[in-house]
N, C-alpha and C positions, 0 to 999 in steps of 0.2 A: 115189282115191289120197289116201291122210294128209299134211296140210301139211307138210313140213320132210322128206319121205321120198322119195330121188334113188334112180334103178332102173340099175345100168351090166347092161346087155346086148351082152355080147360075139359074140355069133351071128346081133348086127344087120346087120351086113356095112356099120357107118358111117350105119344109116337112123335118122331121129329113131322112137324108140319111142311106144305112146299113153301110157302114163306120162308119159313127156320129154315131148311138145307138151302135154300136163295143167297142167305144172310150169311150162313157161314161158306159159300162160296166166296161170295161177294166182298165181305169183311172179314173174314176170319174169325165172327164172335158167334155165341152160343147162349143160351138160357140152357140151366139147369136146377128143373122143379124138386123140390121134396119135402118130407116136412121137417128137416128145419129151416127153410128157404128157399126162395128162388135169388140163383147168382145168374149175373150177366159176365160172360167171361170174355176177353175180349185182349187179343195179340197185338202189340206193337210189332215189328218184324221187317227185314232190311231196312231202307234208308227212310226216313223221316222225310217226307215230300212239303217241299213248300211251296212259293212261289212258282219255279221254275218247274215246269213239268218234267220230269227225270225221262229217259230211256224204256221203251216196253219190253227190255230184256230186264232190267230190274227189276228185283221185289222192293215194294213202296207199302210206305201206310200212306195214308193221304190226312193231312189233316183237317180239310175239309167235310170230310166223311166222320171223323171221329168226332169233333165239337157237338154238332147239331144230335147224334147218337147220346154221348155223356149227357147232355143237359133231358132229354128222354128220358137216360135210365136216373136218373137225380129226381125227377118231378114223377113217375112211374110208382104207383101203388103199388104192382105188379112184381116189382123188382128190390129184394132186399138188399144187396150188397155187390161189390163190383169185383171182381179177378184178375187182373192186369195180368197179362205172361207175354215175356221181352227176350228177343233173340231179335239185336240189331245193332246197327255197326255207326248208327248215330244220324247226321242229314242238318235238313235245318234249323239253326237254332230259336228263330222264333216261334217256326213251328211247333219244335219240340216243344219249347217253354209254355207256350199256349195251351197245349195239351195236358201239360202237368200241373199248369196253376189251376185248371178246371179240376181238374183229378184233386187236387190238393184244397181245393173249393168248395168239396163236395160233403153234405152231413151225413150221407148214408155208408155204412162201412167198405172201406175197400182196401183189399192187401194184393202188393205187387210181388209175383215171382221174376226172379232172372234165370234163363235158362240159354245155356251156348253163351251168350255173350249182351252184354247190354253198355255199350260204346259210348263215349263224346256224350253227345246230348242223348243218349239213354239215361244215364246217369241221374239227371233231374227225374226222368220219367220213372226211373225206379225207386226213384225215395218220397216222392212225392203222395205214395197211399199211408194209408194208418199205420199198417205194418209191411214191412218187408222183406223178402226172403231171396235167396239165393244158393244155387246147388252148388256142390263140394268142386265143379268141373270147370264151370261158371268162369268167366273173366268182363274183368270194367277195365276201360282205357281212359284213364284221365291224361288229360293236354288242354295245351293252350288253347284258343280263338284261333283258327287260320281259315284264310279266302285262297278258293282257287281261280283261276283268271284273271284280269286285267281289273290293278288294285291302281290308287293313288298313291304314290309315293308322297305325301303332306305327314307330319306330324299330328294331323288332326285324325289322319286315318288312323297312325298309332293310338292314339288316347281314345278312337270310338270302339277299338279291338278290348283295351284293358278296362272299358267302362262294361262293356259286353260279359267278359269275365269277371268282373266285380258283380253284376247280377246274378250269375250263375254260379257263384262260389257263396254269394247270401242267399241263393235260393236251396242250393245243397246242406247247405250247414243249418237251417231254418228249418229243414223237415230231416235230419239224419242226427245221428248222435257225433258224427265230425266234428271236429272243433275250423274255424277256418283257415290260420296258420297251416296244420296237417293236411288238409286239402292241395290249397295254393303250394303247399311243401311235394306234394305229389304230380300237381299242375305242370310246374318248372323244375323237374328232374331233370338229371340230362344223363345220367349213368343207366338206364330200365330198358333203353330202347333205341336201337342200330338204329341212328341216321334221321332220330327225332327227339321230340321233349315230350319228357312225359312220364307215367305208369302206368302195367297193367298189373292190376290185383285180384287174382283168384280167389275162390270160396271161401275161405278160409281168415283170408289177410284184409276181403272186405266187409265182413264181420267183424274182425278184431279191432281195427279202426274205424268203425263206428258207422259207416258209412253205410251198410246193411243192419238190420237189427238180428236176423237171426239167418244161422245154416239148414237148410232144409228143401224138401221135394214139393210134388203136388200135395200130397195128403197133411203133408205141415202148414200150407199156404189155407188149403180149406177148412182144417180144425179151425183155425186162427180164426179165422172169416165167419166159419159158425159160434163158435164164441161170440164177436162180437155182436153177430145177428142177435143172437138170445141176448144177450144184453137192450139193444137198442128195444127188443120188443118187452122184454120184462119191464123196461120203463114207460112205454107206451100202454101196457096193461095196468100199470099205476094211475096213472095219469087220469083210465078211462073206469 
């Protein structure tokens, strides 16, 4: 089976196909048929892979893998709305951002859960669907831009770190109900966290500051998602 390539077999009578069990070896993602929809459900989870090819002892998404998948389930008859569910500790940020601006691109509905943890460049990936949720246990690390390895000491490198976070604080505050002061206020903490800059915000606290839209499990992420399904299709049955 080719990465990024979902099989709907209607004459399964509801059985996961070898395809489907391929796919969610492979990627971690899922079709789930019914009638009020078919969702594409689909994990971000450890580091965000980009450029560099990470360690085979790590868990990775690949962002390679996801683009050519999203733009599928976007153009996909087949498929009514998307499930995002994150449990990751963040990675590369152009990666990440590339992945969210498609997700945030997207006309078909789609609501992200955060679950364990949704990091650094999670963060965009979790605000970046129609709706958002996050469990009560839940934690986001927001921080600065930092490079590991052999950096330039130039000024110029400073000002491409704060142009970098300038994108990433207009892209949070652009799909979240944050204001960007509050954010950037949360960015450059320096009281939250032993021996770094930052905050981490549990269930609760990133809810309250805007930054999630609601508190909640799986079955609140998928009302949500069916909602909007039956909407999208109640206007399509207008229409026709």
């Amino acid at each position: 089976m080719e990465k990024g390539e979902f099989v709907m077999n209607e004459q399964n009578n509801g059985q996961i196909t070898k395809e489907e069990r391929e796919q969610v070896i492979e990627l971690g993602s899922d079709i789930t048929k019914s009638s009020k929809g078919n969702i594409y459900t689909l994990t971000i989870i450890g580091q965000v892979e980009g450029h560099q090819v990470l360690p085979e002892t790590a868990k990775t998404t690949k962002y390679e893998h996801v683009l050519p998948l999203l733009a599928g389930i976007e153009e996909s008859d087949d498929i009514d709305g998307l499930l995002l569910l994150l449990n990751t500790v963040g990675g590369d940020i152009e990666a990440g951002l590339a992945i969210a601006e498609m997700i945030a691109g997207m006309k078909k509905p789609t609501v992200s859960l955060v679950l364990g943890g949704g990091h650094s460049i999670g963060i965009p990936l979790a605000v970046c669907t129609k709706k958002s949720f996050i469990t009560p246990t839940a934690s986001m690390t927001v921080h600065p831009v930092r490079m590991t390895g052999l950096v330039v000491g130039a000024p110029q490198t400073f000002r491409y770190f704060q142009r970098i976070q300038e994108q990433i604080a207009d892209f949070v505050t652009a799909n979240s109900g944050i204001s960007k002061e509050e954010f950037e206020g949360y960015m450059m903490a320096t009281g939250e966290m032993a021996t770094d800059v930052g905050t981490i915000l549990y269930g609760k606290e990133a809810v309250a500051s805007g930054l999630i839209d609601k508190l909640g499990g799986l079955s609140d992420a998928l009302n949500a998602l069916h909602r909007m399904i039956g909407k999208e299709k109640g206007k399509e049955n207008k229409l026709t």
